[in-house]
mmCIF file of the N, C-alpha and C atoms, coordinates in Angstrom:
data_MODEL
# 
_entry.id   MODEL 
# 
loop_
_atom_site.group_PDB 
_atom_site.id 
_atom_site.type_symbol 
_atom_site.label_atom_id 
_atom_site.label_alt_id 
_atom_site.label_comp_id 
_atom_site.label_asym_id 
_atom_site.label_entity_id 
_atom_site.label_seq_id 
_atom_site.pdbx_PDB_ins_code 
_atom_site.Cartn_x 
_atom_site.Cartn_y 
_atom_site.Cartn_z 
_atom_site.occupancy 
_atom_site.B_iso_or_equiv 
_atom_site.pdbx_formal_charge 
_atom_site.auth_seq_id 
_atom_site.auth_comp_id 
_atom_site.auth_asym_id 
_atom_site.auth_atom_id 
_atom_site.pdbx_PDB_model_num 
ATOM 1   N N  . UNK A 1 1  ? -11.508 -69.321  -4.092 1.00 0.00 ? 1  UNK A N  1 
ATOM 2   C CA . UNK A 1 1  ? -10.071 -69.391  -4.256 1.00 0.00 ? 1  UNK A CA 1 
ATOM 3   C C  . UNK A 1 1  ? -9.374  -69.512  -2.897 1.00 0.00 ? 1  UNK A C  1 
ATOM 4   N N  . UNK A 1 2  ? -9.828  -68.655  -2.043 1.00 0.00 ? 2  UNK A N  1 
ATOM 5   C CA . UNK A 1 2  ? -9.201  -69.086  -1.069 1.00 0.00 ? 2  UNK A CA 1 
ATOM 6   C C  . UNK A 1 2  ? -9.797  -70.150  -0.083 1.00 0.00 ? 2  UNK A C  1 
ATOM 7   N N  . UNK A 1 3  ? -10.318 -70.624  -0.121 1.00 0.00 ? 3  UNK A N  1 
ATOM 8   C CA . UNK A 1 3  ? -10.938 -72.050  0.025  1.00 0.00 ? 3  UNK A CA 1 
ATOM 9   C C  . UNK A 1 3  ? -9.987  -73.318  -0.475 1.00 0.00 ? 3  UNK A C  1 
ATOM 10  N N  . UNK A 1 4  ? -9.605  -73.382  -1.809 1.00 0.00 ? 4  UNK A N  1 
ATOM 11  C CA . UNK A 1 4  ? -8.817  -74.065  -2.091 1.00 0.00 ? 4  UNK A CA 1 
ATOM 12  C C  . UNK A 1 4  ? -7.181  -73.534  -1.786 1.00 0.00 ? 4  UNK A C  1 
ATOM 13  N N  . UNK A 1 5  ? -7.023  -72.581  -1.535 1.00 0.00 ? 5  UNK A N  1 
ATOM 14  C CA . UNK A 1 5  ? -5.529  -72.490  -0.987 1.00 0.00 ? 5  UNK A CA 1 
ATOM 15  C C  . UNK A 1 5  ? -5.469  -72.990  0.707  1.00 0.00 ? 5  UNK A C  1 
ATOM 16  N N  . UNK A 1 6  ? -6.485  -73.064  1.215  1.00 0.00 ? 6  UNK A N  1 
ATOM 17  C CA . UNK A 1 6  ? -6.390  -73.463  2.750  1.00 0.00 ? 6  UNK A CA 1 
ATOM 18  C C  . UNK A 1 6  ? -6.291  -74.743  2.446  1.00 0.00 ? 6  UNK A C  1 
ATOM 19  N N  . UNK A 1 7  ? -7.312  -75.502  2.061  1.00 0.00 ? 7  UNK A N  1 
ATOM 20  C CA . UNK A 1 7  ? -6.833  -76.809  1.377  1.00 0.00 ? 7  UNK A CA 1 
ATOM 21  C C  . UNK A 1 7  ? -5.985  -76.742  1.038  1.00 0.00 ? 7  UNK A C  1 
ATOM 22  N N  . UNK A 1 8  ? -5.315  -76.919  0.535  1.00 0.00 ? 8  UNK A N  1 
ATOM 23  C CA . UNK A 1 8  ? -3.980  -76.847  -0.051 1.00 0.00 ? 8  UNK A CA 1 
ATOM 24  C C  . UNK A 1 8  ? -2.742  -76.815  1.162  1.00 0.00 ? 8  UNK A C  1 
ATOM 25  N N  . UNK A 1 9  ? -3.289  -75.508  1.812  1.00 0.00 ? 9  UNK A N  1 
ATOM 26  C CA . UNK A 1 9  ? -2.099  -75.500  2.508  1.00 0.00 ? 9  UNK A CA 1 
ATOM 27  C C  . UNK A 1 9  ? -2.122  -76.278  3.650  1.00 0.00 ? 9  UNK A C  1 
ATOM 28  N N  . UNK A 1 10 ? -3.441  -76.552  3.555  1.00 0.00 ? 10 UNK A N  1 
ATOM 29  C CA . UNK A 1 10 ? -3.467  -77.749  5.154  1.00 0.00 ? 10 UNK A CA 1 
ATOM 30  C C  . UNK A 1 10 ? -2.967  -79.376  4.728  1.00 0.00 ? 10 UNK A C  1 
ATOM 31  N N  . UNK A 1 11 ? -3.222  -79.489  3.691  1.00 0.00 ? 11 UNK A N  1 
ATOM 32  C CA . UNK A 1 11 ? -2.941  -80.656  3.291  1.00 0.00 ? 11 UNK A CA 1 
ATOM 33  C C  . UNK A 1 11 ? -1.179  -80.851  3.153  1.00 0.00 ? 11 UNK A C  1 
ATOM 34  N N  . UNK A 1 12 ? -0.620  -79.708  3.039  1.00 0.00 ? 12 UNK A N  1 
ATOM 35  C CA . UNK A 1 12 ? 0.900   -80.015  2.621  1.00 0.00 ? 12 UNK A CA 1 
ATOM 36  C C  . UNK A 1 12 ? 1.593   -80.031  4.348  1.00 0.00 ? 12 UNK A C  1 
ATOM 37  N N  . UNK A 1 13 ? 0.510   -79.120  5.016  1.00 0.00 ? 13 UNK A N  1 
ATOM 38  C CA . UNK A 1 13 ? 0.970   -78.981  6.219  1.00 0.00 ? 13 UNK A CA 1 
ATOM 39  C C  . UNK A 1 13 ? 0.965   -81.046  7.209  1.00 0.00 ? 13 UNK A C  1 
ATOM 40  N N  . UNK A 1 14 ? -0.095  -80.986  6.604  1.00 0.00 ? 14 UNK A N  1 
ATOM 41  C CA . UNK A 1 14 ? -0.267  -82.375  7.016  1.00 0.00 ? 14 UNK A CA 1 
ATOM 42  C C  . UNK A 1 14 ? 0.831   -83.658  6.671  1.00 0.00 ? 14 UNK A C  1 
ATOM 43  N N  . UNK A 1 15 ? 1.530   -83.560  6.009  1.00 0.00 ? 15 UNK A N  1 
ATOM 44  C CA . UNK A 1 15 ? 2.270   -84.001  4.897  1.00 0.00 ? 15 UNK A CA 1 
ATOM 45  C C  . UNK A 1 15 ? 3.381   -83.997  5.348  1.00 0.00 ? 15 UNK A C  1 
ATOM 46  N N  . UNK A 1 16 ? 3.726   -82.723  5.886  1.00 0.00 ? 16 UNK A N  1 
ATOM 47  C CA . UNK A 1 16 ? 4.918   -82.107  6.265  1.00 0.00 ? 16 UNK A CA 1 
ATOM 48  C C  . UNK A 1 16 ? 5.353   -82.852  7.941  1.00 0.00 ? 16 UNK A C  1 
ATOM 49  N N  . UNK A 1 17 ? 4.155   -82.761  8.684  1.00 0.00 ? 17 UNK A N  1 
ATOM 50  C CA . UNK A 1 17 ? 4.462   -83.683  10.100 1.00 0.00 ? 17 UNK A CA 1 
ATOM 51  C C  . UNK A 1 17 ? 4.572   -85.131  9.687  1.00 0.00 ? 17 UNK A C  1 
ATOM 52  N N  . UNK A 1 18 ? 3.958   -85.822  8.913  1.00 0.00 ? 18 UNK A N  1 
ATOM 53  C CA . UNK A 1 18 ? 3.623   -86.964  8.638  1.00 0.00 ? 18 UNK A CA 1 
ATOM 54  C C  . UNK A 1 18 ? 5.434   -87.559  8.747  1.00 0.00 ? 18 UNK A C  1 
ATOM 55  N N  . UNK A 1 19 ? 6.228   -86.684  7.547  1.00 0.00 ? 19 UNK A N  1 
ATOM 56  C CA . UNK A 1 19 ? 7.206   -86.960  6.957  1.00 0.00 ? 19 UNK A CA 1 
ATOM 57  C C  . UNK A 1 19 ? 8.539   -87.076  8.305  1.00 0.00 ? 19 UNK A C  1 
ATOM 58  N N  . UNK A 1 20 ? 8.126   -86.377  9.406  1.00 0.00 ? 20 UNK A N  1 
ATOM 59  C CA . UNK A 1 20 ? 8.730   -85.158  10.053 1.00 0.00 ? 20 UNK A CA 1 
ATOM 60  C C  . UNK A 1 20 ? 8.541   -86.782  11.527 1.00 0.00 ? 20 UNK A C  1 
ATOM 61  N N  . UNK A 1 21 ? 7.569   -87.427  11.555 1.00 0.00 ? 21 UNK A N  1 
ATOM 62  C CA . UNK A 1 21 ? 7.094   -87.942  12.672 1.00 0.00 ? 21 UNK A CA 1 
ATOM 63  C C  . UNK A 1 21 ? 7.916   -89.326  12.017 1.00 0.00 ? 21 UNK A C  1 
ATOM 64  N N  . UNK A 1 22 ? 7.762   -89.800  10.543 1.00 0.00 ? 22 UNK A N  1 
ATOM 65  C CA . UNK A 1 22 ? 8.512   -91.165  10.383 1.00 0.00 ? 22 UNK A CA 1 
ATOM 66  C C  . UNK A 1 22 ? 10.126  -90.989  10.714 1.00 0.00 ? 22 UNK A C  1 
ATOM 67  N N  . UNK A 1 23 ? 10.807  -92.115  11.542 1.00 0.00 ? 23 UNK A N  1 
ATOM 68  C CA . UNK A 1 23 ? 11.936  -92.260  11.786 1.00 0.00 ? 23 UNK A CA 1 
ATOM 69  C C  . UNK A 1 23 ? 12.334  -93.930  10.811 1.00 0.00 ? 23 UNK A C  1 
ATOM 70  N N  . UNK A 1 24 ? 13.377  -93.701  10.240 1.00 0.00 ? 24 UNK A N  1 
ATOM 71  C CA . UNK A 1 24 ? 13.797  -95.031  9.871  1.00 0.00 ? 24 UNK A CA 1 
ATOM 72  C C  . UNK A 1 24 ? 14.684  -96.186  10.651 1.00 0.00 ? 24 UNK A C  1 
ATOM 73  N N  . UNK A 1 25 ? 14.974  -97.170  10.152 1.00 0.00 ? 25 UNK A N  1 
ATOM 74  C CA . UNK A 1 25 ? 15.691  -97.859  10.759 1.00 0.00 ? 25 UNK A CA 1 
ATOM 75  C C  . UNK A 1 25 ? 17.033  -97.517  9.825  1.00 0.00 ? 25 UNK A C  1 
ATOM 76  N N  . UNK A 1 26 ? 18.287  -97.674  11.064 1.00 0.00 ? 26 UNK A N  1 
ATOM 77  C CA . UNK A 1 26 ? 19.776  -97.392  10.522 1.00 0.00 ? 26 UNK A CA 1 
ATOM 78  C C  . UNK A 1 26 ? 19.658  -98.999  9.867  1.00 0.00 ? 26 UNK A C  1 
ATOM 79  N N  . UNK A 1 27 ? 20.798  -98.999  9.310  1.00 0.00 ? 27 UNK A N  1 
ATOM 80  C CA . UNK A 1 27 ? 21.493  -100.111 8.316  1.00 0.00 ? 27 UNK A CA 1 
ATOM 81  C C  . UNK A 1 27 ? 21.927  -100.797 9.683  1.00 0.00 ? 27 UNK A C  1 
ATOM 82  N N  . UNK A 1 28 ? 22.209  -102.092 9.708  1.00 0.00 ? 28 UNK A N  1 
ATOM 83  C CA . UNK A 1 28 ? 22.997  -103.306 10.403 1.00 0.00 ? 28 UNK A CA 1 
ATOM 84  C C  . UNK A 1 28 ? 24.071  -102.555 10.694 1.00 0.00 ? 28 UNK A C  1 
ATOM 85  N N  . UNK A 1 29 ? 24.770  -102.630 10.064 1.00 0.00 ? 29 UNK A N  1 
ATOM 86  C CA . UNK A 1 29 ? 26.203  -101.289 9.804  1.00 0.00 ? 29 UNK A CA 1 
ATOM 87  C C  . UNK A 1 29 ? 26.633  -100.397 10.566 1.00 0.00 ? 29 UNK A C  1 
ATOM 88  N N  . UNK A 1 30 ? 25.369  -99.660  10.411 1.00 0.00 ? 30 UNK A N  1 
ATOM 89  C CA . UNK A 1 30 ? 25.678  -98.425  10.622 1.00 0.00 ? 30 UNK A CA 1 
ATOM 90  C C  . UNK A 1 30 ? 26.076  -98.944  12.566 1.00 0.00 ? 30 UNK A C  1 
ATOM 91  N N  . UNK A 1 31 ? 24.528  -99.226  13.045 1.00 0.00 ? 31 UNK A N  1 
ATOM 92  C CA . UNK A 1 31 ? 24.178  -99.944  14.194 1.00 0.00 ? 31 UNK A CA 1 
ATOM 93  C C  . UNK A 1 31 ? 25.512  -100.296 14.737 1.00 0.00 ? 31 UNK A C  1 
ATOM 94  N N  . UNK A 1 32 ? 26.528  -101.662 14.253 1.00 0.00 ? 32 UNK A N  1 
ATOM 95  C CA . UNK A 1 32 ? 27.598  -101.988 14.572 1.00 0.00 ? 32 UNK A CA 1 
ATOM 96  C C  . UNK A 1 32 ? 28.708  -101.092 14.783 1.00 0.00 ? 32 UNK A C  1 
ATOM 97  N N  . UNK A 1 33 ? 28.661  -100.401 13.585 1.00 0.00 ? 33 UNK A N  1 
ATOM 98  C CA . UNK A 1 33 ? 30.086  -98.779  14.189 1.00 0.00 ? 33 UNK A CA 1 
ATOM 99  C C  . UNK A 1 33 ? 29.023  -98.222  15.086 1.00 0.00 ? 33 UNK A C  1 
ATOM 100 N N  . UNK A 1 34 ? 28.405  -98.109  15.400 1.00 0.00 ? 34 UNK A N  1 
ATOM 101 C CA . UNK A 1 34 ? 27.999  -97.061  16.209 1.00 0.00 ? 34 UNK A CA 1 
ATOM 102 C C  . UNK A 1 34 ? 28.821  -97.841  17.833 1.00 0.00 ? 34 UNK A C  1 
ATOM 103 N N  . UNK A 1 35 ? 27.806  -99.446  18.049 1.00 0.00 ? 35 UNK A N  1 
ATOM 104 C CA . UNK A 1 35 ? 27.916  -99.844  18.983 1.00 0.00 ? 35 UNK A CA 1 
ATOM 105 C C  . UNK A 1 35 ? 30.024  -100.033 19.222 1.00 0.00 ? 35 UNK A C  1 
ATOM 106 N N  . UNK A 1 36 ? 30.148  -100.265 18.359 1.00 0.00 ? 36 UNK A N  1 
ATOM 107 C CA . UNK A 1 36 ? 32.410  -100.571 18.898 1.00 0.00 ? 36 UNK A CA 1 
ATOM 108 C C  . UNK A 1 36 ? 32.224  -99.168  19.206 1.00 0.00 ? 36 UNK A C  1 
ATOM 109 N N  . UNK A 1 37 ? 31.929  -97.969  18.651 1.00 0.00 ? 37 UNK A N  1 
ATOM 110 C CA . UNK A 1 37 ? 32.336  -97.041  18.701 1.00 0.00 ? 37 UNK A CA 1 
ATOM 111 C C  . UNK A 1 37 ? 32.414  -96.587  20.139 1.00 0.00 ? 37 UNK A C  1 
ATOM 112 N N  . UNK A 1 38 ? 30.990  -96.873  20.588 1.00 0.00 ? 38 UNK A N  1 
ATOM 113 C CA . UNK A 1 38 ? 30.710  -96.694  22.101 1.00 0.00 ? 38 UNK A CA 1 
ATOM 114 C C  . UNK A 1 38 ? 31.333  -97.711  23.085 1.00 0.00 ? 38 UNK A C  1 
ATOM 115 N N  . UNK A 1 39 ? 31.555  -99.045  22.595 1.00 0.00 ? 39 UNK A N  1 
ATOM 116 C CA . UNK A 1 39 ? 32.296  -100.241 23.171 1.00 0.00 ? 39 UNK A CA 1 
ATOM 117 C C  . UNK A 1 39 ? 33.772  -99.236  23.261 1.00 0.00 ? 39 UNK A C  1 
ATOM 118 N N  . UNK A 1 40 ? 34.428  -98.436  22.495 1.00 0.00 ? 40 UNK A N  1 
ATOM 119 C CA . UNK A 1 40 ? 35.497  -98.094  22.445 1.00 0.00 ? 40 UNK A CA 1 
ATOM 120 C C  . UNK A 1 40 ? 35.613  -97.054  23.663 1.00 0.00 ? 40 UNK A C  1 
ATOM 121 N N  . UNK A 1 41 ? 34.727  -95.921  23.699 1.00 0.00 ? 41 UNK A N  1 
ATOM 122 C CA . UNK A 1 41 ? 34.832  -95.189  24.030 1.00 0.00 ? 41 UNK A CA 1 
ATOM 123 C C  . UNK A 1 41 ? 34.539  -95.351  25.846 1.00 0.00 ? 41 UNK A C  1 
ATOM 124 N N  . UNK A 1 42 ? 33.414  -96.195  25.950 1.00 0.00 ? 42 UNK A N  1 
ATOM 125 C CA . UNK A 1 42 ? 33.016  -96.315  27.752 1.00 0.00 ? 42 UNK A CA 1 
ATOM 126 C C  . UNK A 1 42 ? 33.236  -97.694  28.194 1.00 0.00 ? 42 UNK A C  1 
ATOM 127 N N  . UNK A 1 43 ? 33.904  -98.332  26.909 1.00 0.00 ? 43 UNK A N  1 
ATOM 128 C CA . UNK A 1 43 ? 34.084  -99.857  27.708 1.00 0.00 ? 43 UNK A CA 1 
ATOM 129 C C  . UNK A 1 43 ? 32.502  -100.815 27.547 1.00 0.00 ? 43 UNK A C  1 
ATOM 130 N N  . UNK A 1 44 ? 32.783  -102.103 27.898 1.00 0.00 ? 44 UNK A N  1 
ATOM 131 C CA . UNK A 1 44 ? 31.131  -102.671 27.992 1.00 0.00 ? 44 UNK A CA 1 
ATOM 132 C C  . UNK A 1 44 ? 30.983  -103.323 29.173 1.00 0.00 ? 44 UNK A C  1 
ATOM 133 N N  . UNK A 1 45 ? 31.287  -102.330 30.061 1.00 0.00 ? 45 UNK A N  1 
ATOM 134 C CA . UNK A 1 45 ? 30.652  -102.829 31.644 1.00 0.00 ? 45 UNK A CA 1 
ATOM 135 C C  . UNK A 1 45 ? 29.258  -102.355 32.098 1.00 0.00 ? 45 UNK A C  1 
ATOM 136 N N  . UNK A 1 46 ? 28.757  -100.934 31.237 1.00 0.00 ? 46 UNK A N  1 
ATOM 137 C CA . UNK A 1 46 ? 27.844  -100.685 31.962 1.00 0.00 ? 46 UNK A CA 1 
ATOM 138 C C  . UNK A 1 46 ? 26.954  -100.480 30.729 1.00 0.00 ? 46 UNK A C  1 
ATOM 139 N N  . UNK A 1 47 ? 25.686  -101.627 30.733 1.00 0.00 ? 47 UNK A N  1 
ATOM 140 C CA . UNK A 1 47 ? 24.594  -101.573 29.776 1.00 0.00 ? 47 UNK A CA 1 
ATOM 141 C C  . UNK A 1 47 ? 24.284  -100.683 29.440 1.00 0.00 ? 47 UNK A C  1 
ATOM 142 N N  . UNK A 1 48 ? 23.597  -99.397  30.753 1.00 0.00 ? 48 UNK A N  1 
ATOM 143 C CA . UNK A 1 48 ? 22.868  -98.164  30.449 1.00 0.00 ? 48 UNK A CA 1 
ATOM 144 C C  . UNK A 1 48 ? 23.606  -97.339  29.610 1.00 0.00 ? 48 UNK A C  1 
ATOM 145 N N  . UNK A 1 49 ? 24.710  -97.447  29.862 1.00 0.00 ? 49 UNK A N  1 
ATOM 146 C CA . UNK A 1 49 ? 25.618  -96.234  29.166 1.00 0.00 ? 49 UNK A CA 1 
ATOM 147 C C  . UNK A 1 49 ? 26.442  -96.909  27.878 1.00 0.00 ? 49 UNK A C  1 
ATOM 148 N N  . UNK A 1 50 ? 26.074  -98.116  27.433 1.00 0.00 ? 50 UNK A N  1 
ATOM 149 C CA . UNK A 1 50 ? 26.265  -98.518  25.993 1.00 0.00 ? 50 UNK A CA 1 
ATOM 150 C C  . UNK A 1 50 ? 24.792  -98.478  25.391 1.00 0.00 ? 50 UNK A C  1 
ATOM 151 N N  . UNK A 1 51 ? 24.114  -98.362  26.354 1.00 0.00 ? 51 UNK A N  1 
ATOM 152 C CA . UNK A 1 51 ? 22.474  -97.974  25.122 1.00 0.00 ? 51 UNK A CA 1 
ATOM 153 C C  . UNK A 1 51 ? 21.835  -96.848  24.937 1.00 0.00 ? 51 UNK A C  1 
ATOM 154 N N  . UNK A 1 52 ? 22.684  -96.052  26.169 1.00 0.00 ? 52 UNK A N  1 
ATOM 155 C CA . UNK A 1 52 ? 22.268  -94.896  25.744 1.00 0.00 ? 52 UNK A CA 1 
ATOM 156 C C  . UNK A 1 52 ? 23.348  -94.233  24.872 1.00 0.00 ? 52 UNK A C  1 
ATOM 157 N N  . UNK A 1 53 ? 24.475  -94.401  24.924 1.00 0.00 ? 53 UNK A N  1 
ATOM 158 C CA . UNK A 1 53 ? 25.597  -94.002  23.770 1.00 0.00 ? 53 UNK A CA 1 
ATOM 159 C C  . UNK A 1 53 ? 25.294  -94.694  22.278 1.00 0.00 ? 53 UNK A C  1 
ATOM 160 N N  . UNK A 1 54 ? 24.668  -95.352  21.953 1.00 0.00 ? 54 UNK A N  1 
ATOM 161 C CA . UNK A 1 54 ? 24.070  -96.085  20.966 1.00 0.00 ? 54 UNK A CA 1 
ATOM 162 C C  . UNK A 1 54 ? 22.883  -94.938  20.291 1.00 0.00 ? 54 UNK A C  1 
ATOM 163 N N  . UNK A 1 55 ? 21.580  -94.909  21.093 1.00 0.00 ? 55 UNK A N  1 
ATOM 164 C CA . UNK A 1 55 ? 20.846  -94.363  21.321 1.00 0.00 ? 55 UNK A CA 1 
ATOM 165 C C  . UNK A 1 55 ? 20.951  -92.649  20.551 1.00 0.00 ? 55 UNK A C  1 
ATOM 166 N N  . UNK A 1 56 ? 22.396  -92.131  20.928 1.00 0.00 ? 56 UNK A N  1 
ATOM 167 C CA . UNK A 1 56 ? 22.819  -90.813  20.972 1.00 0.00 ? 56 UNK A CA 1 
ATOM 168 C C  . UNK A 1 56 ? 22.860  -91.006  19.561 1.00 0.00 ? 56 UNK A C  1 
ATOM 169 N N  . UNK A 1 57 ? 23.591  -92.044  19.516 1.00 0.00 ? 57 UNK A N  1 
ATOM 170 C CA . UNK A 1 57 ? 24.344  -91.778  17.922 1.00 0.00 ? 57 UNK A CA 1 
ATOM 171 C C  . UNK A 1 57 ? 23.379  -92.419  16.652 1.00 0.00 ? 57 UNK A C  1 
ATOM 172 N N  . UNK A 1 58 ? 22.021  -93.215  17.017 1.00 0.00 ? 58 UNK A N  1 
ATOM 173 C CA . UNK A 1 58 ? 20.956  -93.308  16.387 1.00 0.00 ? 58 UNK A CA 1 
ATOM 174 C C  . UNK A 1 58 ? 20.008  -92.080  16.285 1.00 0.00 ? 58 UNK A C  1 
ATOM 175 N N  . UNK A 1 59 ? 20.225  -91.303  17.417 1.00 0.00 ? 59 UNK A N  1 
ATOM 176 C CA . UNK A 1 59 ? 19.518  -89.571  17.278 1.00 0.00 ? 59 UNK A CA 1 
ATOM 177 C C  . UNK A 1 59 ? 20.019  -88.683  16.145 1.00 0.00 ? 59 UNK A C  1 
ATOM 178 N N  . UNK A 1 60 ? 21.142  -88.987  16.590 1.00 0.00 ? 60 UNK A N  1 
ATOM 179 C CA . UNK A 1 60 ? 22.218  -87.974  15.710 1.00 0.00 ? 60 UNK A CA 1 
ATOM 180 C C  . UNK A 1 60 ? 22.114  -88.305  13.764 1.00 0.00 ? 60 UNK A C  1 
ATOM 181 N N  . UNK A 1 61 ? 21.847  -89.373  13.507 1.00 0.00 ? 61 UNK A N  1 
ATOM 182 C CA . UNK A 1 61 ? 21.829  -89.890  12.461 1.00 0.00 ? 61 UNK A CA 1 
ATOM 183 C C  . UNK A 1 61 ? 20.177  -89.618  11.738 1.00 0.00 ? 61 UNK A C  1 
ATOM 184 N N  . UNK A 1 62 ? 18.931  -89.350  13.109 1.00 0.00 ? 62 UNK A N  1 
ATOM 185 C CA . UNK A 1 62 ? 17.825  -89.055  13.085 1.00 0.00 ? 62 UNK A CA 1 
ATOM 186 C C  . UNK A 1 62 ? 17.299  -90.503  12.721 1.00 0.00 ? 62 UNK A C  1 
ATOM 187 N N  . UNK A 1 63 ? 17.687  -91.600  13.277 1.00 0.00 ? 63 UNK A N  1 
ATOM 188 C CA . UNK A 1 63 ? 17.313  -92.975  12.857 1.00 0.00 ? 63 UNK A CA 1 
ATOM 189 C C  . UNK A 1 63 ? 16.080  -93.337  14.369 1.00 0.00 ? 63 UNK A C  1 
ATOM 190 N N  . UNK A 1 64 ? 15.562  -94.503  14.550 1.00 0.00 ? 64 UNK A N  1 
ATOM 191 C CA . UNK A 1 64 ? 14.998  -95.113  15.564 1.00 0.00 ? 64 UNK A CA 1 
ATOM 192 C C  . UNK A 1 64 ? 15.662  -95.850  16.439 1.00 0.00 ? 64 UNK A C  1 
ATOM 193 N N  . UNK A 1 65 ? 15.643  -95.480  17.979 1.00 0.00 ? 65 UNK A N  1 
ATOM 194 C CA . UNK A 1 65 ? 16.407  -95.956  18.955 1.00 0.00 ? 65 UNK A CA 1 
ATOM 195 C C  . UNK A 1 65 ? 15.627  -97.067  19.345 1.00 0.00 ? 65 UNK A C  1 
ATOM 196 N N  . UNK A 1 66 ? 17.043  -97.924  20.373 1.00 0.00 ? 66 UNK A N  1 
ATOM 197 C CA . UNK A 1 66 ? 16.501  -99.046  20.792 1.00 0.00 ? 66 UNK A CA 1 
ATOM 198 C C  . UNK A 1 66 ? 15.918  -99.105  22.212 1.00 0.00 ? 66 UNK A C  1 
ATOM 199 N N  . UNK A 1 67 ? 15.073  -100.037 22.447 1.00 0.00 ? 67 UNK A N  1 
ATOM 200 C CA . UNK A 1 67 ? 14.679  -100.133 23.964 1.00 0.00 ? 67 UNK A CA 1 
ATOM 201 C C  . UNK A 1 67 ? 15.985  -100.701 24.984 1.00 0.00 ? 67 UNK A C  1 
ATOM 202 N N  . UNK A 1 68 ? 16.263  -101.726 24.281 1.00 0.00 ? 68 UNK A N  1 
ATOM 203 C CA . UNK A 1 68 ? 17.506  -102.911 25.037 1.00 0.00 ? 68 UNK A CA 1 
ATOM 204 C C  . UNK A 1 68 ? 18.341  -102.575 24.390 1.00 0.00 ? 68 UNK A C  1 
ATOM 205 N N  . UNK A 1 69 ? 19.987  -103.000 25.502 1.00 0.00 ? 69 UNK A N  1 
ATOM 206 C CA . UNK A 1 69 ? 21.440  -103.493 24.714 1.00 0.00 ? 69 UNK A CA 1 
ATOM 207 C C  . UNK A 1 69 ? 21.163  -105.073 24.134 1.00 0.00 ? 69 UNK A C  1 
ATOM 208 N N  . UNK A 1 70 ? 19.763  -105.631 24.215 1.00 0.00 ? 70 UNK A N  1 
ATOM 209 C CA . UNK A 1 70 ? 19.639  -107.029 23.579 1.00 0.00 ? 70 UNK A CA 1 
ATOM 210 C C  . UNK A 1 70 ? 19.648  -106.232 22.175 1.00 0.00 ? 70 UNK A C  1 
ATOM 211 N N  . UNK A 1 71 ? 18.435  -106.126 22.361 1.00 0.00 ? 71 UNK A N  1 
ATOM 212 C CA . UNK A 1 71 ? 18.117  -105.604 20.842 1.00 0.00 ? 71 UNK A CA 1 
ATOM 213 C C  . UNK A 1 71 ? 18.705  -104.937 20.049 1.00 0.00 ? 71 UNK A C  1 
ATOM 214 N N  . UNK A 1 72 ? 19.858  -104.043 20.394 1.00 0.00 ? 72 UNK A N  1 
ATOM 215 C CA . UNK A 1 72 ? 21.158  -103.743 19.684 1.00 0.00 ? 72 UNK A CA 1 
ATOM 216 C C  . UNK A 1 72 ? 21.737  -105.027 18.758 1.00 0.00 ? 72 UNK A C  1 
ATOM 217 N N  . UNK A 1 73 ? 21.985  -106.062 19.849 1.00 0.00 ? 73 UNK A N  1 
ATOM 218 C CA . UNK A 1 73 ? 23.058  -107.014 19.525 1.00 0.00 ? 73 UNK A CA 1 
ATOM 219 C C  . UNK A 1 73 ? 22.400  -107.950 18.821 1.00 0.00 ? 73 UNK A C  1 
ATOM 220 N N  . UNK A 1 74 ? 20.464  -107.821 18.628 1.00 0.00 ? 74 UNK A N  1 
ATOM 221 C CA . UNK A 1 74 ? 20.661  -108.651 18.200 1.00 0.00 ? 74 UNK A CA 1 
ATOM 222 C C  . UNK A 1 74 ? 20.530  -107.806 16.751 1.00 0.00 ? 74 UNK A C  1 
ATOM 223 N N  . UNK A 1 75 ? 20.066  -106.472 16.600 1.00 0.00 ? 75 UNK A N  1 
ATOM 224 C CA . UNK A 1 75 ? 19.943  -105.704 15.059 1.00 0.00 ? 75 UNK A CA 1 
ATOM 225 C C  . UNK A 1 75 ? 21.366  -105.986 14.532 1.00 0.00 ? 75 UNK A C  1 
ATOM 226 N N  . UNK A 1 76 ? 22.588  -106.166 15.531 1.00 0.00 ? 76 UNK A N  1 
ATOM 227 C CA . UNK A 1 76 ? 24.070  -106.150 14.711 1.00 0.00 ? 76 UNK A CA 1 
ATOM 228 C C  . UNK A 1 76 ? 23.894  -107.495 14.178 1.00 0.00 ? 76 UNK A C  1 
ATOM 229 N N  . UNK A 1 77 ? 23.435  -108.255 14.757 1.00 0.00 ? 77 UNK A N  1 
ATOM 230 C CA . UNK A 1 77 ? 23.784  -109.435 14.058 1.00 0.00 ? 77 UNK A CA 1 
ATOM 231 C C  . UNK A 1 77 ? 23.116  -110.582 12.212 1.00 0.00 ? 77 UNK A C  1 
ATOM 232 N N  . UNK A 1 78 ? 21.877  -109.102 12.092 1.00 0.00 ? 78 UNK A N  1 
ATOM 233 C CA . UNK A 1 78 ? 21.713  -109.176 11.042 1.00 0.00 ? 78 UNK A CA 1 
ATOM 234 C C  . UNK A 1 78 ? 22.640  -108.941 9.345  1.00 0.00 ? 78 UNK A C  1 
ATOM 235 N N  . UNK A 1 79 ? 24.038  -107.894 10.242 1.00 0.00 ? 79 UNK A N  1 
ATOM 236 C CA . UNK A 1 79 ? 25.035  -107.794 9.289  1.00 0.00 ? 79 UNK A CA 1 
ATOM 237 C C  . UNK A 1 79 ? 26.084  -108.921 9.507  1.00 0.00 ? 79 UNK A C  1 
ATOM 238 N N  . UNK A 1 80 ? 25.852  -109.798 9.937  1.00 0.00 ? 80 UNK A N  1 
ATOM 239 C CA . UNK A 1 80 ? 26.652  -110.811 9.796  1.00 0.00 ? 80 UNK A CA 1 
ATOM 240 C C  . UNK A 1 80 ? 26.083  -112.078 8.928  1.00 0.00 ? 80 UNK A C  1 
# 
């Protein structure tokens, strides 16, 4: 019996990071308010600090961040 409860509990434990380690991708959408939002807030002079304000607000949402401000612009442009 307790053989099968360690099983058990290792397996849910396993389960539990699995779930815990996948990040999704935000919506087109979402991506685009995020990016004006940050366009609003620091302007778009300085790349680093529109991808990492991007970045913040893909954390915050618990979504997958980007490497580039390309690759932002070009995920927005799938909602068009």
């Amino acid at each position: 019996m307790k053989y099968l409860l360690c099983v058990v509990f290792l397996f849910a434990s396993a389960m539990t990071l699995v779930n815990a380690a996948e990040s999704e991708n935000a919506s087109p959408w979402e991506v685009k308010d995020a990016y004006l939002y940050c366009v609003e807030t620091y302007g778009d002079k300085d790349e680093k600090q529109l991808l990492d304000c991007v970045n913040e607000e893909m954390i915050a949402g618990e979504y997958n961040t980007f490497k580039t401000l390309a690759d932002v612009l070009a995920y927005i442009e799938k909602a068009e």
